[in-house]
Structures are given as C-alpha cells and as structure tokens.
N, C-alpha and C positions, 0 to 999 in steps of 0.2 A: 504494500500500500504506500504509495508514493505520499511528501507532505504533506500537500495541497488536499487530497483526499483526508488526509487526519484530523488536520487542520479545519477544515467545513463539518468532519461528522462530528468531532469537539464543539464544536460550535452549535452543533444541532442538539446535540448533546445535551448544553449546557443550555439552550433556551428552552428544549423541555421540564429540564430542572425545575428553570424558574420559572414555565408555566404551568406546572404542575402543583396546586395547593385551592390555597380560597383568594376568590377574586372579589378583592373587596378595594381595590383603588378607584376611587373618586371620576367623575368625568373628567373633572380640570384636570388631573392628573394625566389623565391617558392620554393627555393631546402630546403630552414630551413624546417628541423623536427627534431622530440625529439627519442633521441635513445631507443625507447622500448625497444630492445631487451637485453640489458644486466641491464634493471631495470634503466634505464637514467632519473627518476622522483626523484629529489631531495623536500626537502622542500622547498627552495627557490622558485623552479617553479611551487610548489604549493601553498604558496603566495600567486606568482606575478599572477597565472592564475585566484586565490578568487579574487585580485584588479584589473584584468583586468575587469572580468567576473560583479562585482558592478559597475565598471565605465560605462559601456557599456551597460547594464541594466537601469543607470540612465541619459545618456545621447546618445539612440542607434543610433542619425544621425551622430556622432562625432565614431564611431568606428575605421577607417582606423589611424586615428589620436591617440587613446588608444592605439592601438594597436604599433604603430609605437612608440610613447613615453618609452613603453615598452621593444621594439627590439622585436616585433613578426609581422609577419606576418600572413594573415589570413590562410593560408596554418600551418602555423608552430603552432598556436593557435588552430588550429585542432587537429594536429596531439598531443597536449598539452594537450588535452582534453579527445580525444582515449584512452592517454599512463596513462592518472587518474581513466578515469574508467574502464582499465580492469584491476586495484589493487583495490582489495575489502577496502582495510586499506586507499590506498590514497584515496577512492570514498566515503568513509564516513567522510574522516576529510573533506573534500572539502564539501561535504552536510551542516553539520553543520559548517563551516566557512562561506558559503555563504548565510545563514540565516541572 
C-alpha cells in the first residue's frame, strides 16, 4: 500500500472516529469549514489537525471535548481533513506526523 493510499484511509479513518458518537453541535457551529478552494490549509491547521487526530485516537470517548479545546467542530474537522487529503504534499506530511 503505497503512502498516498495510507494517508487518505487514515484520514477516513479518523473522520469516522469523529463522526461517530452524538451529534449534538449547534447550527452556528456547523457552518465552520476550511476554505478548500483557494488552498485554505495552512501548517498550523495541519498541526492542530496531527494533535487533534492523536488526542482523539488516545482518548476517543472525550472527542467532542478535543475537539472543542481546539475551536473545531466535528463538521469543521471534516471538512479539515477532506481539505488534507486532497493535497498530495499536505497528505503525506500528515501521514508521517501522525505516526
């Protein structure tokens, strides 16, 4: 399984994680997302989404709360996660950061 491929099913992975539970965020909440379209994935939010993505892995009953300590919502953690892997550059640094 080449990276790219590990990289995206990590990624699928880890948005089923986080939408898997109770959906209880707000409307206003649900409008966060990450602006794909003019390339809106900085490093920072590729970080915060490595340190989301291990906290959440290590402790996944506490996710809404990860998430929330962070400013994302499961909606917006999504769309966080779409906007990584479909940059082949950002989907590889994220593979290997999240080892």
């Amino acid at each position: 399984m080449n990276a790219r491929t590990r990289g995206l099913a990590l990624a699928a992975a880890l948005m089923l994680t986080a939408a898997c539970g109770r959906p209880e965020a707000p409307p206003a909440e649900a409008a966060e997302v990450v602006d794909t379209q003019s390339g809106g994935v900085s490093l920072a939010d590729l970080d915060r989404s490595v340190t989301v993505a291990k906290a959440i892995r290590a402790t996944p009953g506490a996710a809404d709360s990860i998430l929330a300590a962070h400013g994302l919502t499961r909606p917006g953690f999504d769309s966080l996660m779409y906007a990584i892997a479909a940059d082949s550059t950002l989907a590889r640094a994220y593979t290997e950061s999240i080892r």
